[in-house]
GUROBA-631868 format. One record per residue (C-alpha): z, x, y; residue in three letters; residue number from 1. Coordinates in pm, 1 decimal. Each point is the difference from the previous one (the first is absolute). Layout:
// GUROBA-631868
        Z        X        Y resn resi
        Z        X        Y  ALA  NUM
...
This chain:
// GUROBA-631868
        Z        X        Y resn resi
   -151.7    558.1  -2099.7  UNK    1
     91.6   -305.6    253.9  UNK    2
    358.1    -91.0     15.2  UNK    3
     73.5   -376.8    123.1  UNK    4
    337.1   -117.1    216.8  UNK    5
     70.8   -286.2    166.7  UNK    6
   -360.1     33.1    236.6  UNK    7
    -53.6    334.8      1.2  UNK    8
   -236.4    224.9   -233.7  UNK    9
    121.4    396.7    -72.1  UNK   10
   -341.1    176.9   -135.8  UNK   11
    110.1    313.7   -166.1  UNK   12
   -295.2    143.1    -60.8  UNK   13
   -141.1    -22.8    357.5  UNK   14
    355.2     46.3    129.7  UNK   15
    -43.8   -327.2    282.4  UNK   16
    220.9   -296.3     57.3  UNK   17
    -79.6   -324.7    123.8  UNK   18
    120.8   -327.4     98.9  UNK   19
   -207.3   -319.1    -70.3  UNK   20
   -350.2    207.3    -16.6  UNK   21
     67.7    211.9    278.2  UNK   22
     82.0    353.4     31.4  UNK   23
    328.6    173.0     94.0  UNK   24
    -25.3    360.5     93.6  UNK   25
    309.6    146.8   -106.2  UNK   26
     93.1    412.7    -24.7  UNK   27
    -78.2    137.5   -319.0  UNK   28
    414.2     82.4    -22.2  UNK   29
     57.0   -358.5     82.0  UNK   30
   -249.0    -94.2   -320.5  UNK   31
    184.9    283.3   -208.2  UNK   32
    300.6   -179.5     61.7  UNK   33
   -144.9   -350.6    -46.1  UNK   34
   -156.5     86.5   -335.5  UNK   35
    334.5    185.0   -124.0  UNK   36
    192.5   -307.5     86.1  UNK   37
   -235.1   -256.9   -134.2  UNK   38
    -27.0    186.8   -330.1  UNK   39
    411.3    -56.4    -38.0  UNK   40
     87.0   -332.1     62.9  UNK   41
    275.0      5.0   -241.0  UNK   42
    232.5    204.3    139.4  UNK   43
    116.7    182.7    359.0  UNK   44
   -237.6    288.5     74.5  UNK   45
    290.8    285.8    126.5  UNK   46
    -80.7    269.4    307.0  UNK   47
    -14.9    232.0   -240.7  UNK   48
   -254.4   -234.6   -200.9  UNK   49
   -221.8     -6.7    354.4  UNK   50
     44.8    380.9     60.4  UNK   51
   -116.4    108.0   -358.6  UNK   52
   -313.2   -261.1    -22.4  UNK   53
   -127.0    -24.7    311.5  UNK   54
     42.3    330.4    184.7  UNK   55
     12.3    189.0   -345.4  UNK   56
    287.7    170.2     89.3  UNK   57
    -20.9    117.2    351.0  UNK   58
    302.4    -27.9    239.3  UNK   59
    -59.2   -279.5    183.8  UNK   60
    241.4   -126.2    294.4  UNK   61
    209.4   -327.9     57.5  UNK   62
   -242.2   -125.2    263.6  UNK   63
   -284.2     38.6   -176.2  UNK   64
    127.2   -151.7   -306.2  UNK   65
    120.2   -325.3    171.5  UNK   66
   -306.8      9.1    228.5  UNK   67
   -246.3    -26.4   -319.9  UNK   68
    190.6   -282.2   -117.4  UNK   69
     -1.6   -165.5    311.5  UNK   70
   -401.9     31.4     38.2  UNK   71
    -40.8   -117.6   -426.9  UNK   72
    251.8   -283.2    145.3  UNK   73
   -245.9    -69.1    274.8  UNK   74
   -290.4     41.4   -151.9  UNK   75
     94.9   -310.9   -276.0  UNK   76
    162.8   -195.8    356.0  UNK   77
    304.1     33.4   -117.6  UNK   78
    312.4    195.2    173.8  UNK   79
    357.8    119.4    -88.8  UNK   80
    155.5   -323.0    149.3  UNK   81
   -180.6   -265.7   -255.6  UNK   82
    -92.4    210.7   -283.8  UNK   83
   -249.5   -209.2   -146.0  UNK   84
   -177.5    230.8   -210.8  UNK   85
    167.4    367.4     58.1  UNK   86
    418.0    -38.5    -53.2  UNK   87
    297.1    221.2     86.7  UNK   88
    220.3     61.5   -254.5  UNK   89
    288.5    161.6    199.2  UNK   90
    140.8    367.1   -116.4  UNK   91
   -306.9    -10.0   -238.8  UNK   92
   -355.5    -46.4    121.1  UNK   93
   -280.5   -246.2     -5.0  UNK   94
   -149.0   -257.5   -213.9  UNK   95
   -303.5   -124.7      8.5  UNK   96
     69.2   -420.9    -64.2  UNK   97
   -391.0   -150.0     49.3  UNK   98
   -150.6   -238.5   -309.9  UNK   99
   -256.5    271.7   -165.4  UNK  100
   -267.8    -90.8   -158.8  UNK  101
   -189.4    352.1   -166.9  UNK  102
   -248.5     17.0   -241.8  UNK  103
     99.8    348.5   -118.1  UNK  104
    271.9    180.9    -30.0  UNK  105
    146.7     96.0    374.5  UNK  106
    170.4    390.7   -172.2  UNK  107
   -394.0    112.5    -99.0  UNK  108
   -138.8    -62.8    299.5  UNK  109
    302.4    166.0    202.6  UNK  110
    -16.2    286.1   -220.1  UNK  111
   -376.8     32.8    -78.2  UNK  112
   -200.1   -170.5    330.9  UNK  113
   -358.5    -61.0    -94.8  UNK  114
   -223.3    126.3    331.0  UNK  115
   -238.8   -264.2    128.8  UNK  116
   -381.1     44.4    -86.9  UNK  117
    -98.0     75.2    337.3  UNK  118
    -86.5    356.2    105.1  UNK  119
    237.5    196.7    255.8  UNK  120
    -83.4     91.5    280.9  UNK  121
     92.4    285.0    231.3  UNK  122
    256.8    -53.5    218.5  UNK  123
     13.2    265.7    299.2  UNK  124
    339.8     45.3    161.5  UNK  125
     39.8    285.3    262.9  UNK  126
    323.4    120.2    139.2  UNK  127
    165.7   -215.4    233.8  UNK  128
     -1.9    143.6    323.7  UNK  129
    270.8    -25.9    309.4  UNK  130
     45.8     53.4    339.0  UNK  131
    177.2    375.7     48.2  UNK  132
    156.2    -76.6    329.2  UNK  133
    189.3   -265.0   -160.2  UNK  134
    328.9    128.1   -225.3  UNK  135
     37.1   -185.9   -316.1  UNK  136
   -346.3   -117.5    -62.9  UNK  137
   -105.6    289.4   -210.9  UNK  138
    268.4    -79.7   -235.1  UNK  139
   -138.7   -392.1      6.7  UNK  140
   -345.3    143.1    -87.4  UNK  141
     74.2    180.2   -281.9  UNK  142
    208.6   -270.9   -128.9  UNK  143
   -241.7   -261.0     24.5  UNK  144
   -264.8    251.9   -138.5  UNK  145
    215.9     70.1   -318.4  UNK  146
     68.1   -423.9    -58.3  UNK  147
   -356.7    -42.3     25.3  UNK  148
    -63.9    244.7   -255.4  UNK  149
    231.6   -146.6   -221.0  UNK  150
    -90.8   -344.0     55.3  UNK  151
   -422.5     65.7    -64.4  UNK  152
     52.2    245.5   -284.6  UNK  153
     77.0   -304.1   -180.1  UNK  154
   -281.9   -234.0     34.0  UNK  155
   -251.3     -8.2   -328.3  UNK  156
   -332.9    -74.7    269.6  UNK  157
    114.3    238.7    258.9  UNK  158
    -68.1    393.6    -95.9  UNK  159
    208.6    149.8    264.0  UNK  160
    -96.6    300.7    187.2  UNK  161
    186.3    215.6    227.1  UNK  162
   -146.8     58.6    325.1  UNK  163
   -357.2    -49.7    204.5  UNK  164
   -302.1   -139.4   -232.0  UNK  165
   -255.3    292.1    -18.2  UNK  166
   -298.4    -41.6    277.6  UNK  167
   -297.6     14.8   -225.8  UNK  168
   -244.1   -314.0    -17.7  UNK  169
    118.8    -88.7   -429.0  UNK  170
    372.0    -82.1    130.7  UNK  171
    135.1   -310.1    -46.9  UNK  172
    310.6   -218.6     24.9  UNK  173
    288.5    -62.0    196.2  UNK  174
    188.1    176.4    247.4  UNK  175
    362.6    -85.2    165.5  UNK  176
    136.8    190.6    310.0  UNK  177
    309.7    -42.4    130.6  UNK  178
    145.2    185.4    339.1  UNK  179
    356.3    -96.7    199.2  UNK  180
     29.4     21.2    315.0  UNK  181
    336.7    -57.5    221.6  UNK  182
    150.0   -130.2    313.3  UNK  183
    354.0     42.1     72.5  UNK  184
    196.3   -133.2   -317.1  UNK  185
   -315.8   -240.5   -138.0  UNK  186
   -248.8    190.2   -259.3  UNK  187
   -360.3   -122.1    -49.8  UNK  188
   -215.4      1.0   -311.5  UNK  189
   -377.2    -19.6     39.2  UNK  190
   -140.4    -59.7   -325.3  UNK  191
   -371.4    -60.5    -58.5  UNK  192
   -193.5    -55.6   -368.0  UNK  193
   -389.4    144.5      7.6  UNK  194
   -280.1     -7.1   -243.4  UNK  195
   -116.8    342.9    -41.5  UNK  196
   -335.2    -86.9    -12.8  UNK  197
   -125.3    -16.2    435.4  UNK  198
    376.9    -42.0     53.4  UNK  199
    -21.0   -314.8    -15.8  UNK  200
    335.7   -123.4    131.8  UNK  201
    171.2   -293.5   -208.3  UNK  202
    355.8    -33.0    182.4  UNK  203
    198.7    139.9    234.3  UNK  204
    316.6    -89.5    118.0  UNK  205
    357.9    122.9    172.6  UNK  206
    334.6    -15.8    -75.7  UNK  207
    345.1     63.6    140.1  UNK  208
    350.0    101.2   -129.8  UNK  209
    276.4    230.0    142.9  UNK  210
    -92.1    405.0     54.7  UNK  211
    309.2     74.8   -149.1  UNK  212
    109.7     88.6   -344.8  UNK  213
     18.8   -405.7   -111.5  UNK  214
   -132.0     88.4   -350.8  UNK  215
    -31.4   -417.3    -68.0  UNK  216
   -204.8    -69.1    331.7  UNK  217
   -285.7    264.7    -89.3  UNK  218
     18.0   -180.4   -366.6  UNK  219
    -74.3   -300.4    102.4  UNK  220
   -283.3     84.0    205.0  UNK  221
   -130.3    220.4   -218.5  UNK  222
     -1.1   -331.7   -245.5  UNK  223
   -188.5   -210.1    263.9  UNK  224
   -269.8    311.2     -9.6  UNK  225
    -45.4      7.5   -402.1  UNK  226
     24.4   -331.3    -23.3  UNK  227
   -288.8    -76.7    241.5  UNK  228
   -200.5    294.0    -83.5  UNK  229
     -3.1   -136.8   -389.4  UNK  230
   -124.2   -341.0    138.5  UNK  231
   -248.4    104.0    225.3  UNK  232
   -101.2    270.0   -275.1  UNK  233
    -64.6   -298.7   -228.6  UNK  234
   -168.5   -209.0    204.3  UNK  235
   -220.8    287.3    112.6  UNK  236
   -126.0     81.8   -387.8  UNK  237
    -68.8   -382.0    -40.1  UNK  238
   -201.0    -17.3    271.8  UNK  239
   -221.1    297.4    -96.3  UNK  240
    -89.3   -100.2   -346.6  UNK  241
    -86.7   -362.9    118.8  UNK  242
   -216.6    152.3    292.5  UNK  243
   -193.2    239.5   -311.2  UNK  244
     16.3   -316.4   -259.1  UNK  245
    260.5    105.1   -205.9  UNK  246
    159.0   -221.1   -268.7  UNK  247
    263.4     -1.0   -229.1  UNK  248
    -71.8   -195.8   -375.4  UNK  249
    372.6      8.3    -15.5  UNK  250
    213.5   -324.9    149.8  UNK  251
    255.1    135.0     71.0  UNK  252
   -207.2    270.8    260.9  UNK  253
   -162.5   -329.7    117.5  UNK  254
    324.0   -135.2    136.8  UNK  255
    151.8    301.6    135.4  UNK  256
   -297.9      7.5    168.0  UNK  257
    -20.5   -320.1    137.1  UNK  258
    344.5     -8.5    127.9  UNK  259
     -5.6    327.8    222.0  UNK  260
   -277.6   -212.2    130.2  UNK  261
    189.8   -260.0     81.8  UNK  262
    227.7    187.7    202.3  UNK  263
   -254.4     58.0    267.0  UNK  264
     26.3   -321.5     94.8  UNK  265
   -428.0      3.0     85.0  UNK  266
   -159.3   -324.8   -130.6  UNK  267
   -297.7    208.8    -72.4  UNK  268
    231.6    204.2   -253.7  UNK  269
     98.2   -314.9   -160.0  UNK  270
   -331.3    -86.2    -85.5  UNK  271
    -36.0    322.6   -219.0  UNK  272
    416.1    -51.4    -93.3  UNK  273
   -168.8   -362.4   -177.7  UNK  274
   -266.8    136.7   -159.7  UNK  275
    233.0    270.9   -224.6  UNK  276
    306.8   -228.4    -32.1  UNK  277
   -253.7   -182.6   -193.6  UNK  278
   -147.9    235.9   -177.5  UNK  279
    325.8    112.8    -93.5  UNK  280
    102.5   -374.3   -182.3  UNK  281
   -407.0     23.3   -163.9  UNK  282
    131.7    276.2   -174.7  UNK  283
    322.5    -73.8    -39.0  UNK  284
    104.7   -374.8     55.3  UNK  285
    351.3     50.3    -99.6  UNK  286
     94.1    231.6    265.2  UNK  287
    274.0   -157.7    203.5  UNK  288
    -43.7    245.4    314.4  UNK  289
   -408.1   -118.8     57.3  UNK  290
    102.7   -303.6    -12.1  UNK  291
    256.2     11.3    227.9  UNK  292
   -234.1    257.7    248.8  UNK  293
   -216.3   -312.9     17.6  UNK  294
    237.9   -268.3     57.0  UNK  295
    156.1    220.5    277.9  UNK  296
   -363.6     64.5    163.2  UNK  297
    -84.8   -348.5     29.1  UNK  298
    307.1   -110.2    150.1  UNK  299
    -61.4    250.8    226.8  UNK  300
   -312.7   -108.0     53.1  UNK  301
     66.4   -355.4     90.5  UNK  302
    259.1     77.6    214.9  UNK  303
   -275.0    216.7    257.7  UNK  304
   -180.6   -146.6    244.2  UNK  305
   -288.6    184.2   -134.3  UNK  306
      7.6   -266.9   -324.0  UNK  307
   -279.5   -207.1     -7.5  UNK  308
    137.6   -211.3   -279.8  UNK  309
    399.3      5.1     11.9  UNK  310
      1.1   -327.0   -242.3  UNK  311
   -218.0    203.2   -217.6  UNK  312
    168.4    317.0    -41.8  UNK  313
    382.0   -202.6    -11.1  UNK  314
   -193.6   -128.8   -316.8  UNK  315
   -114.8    334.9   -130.3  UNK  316
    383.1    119.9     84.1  UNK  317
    118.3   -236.4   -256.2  UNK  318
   -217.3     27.7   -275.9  UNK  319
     52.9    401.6     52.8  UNK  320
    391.3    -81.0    -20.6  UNK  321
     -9.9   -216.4   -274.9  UNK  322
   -188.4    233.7   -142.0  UNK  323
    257.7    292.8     13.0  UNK  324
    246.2   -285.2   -161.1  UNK  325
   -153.9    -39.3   -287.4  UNK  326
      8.9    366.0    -60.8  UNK  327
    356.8     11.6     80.4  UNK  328
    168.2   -301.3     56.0  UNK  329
    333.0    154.0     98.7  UNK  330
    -86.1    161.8    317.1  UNK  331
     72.0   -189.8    296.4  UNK  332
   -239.6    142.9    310.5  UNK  333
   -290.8   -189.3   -134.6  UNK  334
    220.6   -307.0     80.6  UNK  335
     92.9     97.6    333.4  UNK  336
   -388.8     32.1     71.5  UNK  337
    -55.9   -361.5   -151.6  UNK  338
    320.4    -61.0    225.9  UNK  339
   -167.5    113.7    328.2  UNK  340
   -336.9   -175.5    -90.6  UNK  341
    154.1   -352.2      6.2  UNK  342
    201.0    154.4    318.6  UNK  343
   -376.4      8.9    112.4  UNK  344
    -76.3   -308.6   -142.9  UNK  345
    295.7   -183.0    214.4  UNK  346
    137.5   -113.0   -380.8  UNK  347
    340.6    118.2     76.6  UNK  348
    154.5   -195.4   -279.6  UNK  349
   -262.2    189.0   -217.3  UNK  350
     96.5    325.5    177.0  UNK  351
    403.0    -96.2    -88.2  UNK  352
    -38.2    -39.2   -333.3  UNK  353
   -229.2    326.7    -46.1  UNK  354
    288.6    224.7    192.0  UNK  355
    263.4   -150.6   -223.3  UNK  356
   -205.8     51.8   -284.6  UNK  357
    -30.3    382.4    107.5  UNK  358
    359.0     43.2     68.5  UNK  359
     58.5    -78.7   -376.0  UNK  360
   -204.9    250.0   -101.6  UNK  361
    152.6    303.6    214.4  UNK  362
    269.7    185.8   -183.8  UNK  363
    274.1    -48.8    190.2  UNK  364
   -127.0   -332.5    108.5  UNK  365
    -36.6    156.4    365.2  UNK  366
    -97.2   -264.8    257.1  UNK  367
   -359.8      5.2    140.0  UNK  368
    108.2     43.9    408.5  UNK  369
   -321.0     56.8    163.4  UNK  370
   -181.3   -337.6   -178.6  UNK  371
    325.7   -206.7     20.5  UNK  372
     -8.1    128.8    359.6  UNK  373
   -370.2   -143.1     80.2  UNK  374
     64.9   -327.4   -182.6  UNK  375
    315.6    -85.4    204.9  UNK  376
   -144.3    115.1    338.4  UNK  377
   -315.1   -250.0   -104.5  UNK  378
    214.0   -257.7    -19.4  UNK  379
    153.2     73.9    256.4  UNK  380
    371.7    121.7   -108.9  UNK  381
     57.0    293.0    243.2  UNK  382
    316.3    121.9    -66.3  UNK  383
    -62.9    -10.5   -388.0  UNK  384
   -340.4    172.0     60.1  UNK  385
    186.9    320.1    232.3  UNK  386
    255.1     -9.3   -287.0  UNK  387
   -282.2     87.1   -274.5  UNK  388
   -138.7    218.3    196.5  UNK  389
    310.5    224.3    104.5  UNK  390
     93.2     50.6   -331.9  UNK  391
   -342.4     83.2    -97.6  UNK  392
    -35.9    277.1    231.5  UNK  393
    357.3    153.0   -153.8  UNK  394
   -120.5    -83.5   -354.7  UNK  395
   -371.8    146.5     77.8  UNK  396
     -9.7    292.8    187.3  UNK  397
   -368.7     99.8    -42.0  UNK  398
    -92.9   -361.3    164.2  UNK  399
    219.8     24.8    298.3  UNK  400
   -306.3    -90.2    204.4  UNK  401
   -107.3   -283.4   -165.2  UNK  402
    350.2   -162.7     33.4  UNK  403
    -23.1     70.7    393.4  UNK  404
   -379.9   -154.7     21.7  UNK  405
    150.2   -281.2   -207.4  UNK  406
    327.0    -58.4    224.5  UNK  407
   -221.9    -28.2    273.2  UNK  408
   -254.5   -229.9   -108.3  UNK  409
    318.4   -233.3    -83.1  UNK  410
    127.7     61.3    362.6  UNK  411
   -344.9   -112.4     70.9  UNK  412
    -46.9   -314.0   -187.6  UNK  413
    336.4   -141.4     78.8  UNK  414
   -123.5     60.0    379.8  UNK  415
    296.9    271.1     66.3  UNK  416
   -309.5    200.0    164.2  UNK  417
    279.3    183.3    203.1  UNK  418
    114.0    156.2   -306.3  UNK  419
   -284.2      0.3   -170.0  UNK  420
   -178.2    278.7    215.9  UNK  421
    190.5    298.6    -25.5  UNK  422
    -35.9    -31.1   -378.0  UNK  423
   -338.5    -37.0    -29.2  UNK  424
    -34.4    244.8    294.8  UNK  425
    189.7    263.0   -284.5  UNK  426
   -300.3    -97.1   -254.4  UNK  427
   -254.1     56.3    275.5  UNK  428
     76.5    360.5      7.0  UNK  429
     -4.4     19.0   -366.2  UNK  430
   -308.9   -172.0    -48.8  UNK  431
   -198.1    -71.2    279.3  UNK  432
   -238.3   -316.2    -83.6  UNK  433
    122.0    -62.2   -338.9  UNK  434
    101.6   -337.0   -105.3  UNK  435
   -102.6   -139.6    333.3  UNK  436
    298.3    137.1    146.3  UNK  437
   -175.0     57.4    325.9  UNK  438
   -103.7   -345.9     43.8  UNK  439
    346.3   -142.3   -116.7  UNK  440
    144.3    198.8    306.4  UNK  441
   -220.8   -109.1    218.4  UNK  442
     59.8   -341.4    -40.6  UNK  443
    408.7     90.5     13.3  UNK  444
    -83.0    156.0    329.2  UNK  445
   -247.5   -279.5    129.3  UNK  446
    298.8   -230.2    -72.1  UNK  447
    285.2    147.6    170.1  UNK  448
   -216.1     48.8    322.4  UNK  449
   -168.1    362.0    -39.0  UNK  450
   -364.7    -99.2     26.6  UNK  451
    -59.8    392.3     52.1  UNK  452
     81.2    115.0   -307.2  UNK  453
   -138.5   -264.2   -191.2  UNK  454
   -323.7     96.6    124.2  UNK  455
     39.5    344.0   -113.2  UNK  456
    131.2   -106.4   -349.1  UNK  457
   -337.7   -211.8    -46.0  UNK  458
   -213.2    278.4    122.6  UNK  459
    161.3    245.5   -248.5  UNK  460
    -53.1   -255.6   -280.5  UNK  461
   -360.4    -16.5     99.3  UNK  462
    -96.0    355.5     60.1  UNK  463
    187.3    131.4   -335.2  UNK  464
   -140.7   -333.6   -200.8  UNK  465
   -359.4    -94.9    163.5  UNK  466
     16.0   -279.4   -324.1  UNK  467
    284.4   -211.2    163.0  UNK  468
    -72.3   -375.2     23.6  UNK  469
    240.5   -308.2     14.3  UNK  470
   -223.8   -138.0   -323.3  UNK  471
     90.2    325.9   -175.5  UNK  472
    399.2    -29.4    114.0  UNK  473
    -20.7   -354.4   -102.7  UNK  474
   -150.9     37.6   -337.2  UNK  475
    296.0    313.2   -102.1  UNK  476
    286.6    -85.7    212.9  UNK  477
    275.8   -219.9   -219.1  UNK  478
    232.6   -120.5    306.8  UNK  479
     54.1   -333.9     26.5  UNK  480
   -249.8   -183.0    119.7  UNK  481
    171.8   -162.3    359.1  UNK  482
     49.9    442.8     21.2  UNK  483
   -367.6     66.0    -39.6  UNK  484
    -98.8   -268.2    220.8  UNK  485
    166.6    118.2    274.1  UNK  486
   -105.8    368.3   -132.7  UNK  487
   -379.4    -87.7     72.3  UNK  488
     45.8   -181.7    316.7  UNK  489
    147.3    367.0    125.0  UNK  490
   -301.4    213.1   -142.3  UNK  491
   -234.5   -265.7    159.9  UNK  492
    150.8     28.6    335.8  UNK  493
    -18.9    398.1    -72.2  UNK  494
   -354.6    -24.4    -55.5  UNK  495
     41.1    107.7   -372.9  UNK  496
   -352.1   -102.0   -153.2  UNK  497
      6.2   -344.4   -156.0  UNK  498
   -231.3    135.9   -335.1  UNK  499
């Protein structure tokens, strides 16, 4: 069953959550707690309430009570300052306040969760190991070891299996090992995700936290490690069954996967993301969440500098939007993506009207930051733009990033290039060639006298983008126009290729 709030989706039955079409990995606790929460709306869900549901019973600390409620806080962008969607009620618990909409009843499918029609698959997870010269970190290992085990035991598509895959040629799915090491007071976690078959490695990554007894620091990275694995574990399967030309007759397979598609980012991903989005509406034309999947695509689409029709797909992302209006005309992110198109467009009175229109529709009538935030800086209102954007980096957590790109984009139109470039300098690291962000520094730096570095920005943008041309920037970059006229004559002194 899919559960509907404000823009997010809750699907039961293949225990995921997402925001506007795209996935949020969250800790199978974390979803315990979400569903439990969701499923009472009408009254304040007690410790006690938490304790019994979601850890059946087990005693369960302070710390990681109040750190699973922070991460199902984060996980929805919310946080125990606004309360938007997850509210304190002092002396007595929490209470989940978000507008549901839920085609079933919430108490079945808390009670009674329906597993997903995919097959499992195995899910290898040796011992963690440690560093013996190092006090402490055996402690850490077993620890981590015993959260993971929890944390996996749970998943419906995941058959977990304790310790090393067997070595014959028939074995197949995943494996995770984990090992801490330590220096001085700082503790290390090398995690890395393999498919059985030729070891094929998937992800690997580090993380750090205290080599003491902090019980909370080990939880949390222990939650970045689940939650990527799970991604990267779903992205993995898609990928596999596309590559043997596997379908799904069912829509609602189509679109989940379509959108773990879209999360690579790869335009040659999207191209297969389009083609089950809409086979997903064939089938099923009144499914809000294709619908959405391909509005969302094609906005991203004509916003790349790979698009070689931006006016064409800003047209496809409204009749995709529209689209997901007529099947439920009280949701309001299909009007902040008819919003962003006349952003595109340069119709800012059209784009005004659409983010008004949106802010109706949210429950609490929450103001739309980030577009309010564009529209100002476009018309060049600084200090009203920074304003938006502040607040929407409290009010959105999961976006912090965009909000800092944004804030220095406005720096950059209003010609503060100063302060512009240590904010888009922050994005850089985040996302290296994304949303132009190296050429937009170069410029910054070309401006305030640093010829140097505005060389190397343009030679980044090149090498990671081979596509880049100042007809493709043109035809998907909505600044205003005396902006992008200045804009070019910097990538044509740059020797950025004209087509």
């Amino acid at each position: 069953m899919i559960v509907l709030f404000d823009n997010f989706t809750l699907d039961l039955d293949r225990r995921e959550l997402s925001r506007d079409g795209g996935l949020i990995a969250v800790q199978p606790q974390v979803f315990d707690l979400l569903t439990y929460i969701v499923a009472n709306p009408d009254r304040v869900v007690s410790r006690d309430d938490l304790i019994e549901h979601v850890w059946q019973g087990r005693i369960v600390s302070e710390s990681t009570l109040a750190t699973r409620i922070n991460a199902a806080r984060k996980a929805l962008g919310d946080n125990g300052t606004d309360q938007r969607l997850i509210r304190t009620v002092r002396g007595a618990g929490i209470r989940f306040v978000g507008n549901i909409i839920a085609a079933a009843p919430l108490e079945a499918a808390v009670s009674d969760p329906i597993a997903p029609a995919q097959e499992s698959v195995d899910l290898f997870l040796p011992e963690v190991t440690s560093a013996q010269d190092h006090p402490g970190l055996g402690t850490m290992a077993i620890a981590l070891f015993d959260q993971l085990t929890v944390a996996f035991s749970g998943q419906f598509l995941y058959a977990l299996r304790l310790g090393t895959p067997p070595k014959d040629a028939a074995s197949t799915g995943y494996c995770l090992r984990c090992s801490i090491r330590g220096t001085g007071e700082q503790a290390t976690i090398l995690a890395k995700l393999t498919g059985v078959e030729a070891d094929r490695l998937i992800w690997a990554d580090q993380f750090t936290c205290p080599a003491g007894g902090d019980q909370s620091a080990l939880e949390l990275c222990t939650d970045k490690i689940i939650n990527r694995v799970l991604a990267d574990l779903a992205l993995d399967r898609t990928k596999i069954a596309a590559a043997k030309g596997a379908s799904s007759a069912d829509p609602v397979d189509l679109f989940y996967n379509a959108r773990r598609l879209l999360r690579t980012r790869m335009p040659e991903d999207y191209i297969t993301a389009e083609k089950l989005l809409r086979r997903s509406v064939e089938l099923q034309p009144d499914l809000y969440v294709s619908h959405m999947g391909l509005a969302i695509l094609y906005l991203i689409r004509a916003s790349g500098i790979w698009s070689s029709d931006p006016a064409g797909e800003l047209e496809r992302t409204q009749q995709s939007a529209n689209k997901a209006l007529s099947v439920n005309e009280r949701a309001y992110t299909p009007v902040h993506l008819l919003a962003y198109v006349a952003v595109y467009q340069r119709q800012y009175d059209v784009a005004e009207d659409y983010v008004r229109l949106a802010e109706s529709l949210t429950p609490s009538g929450n103001p739309s930051h980030g577009l309010r935030g564009i529209l100002q800086s476009y018309q060049g209102n600084l200090a009203e733009a920074l304003a938006h954007f502040e607040q929407g980096s409290r009010v959105d957590i999961d976006q912090k990033n965009t909000y800092v790109l944004n804030t220095g984009r406005a720096y950059f139109i209003a010609g503060d290039f100063n302060l512009a470039i240590p904010k888009l300098e922050q994005y850089a690291r985040f996302s290296q060639a994304a949303d132009l962000v190296q050429l937009i520094l170069g410029f910054c730096y070309d401006a305030t006298g640093n010829s140097d570095k505005a060389r190397a920005c343009v030679d980044t943008q090149l090498a990671l983008c081979p596509f880049t041309s100042i007809k493709r920037i043109s035809l998907v970059t909505p600044y205003p126009l005396d902006v992008l006229e200045q804009f070019n004559e910097f990538l044509r002194q740059y020797d950025v290729p004209n087509q």
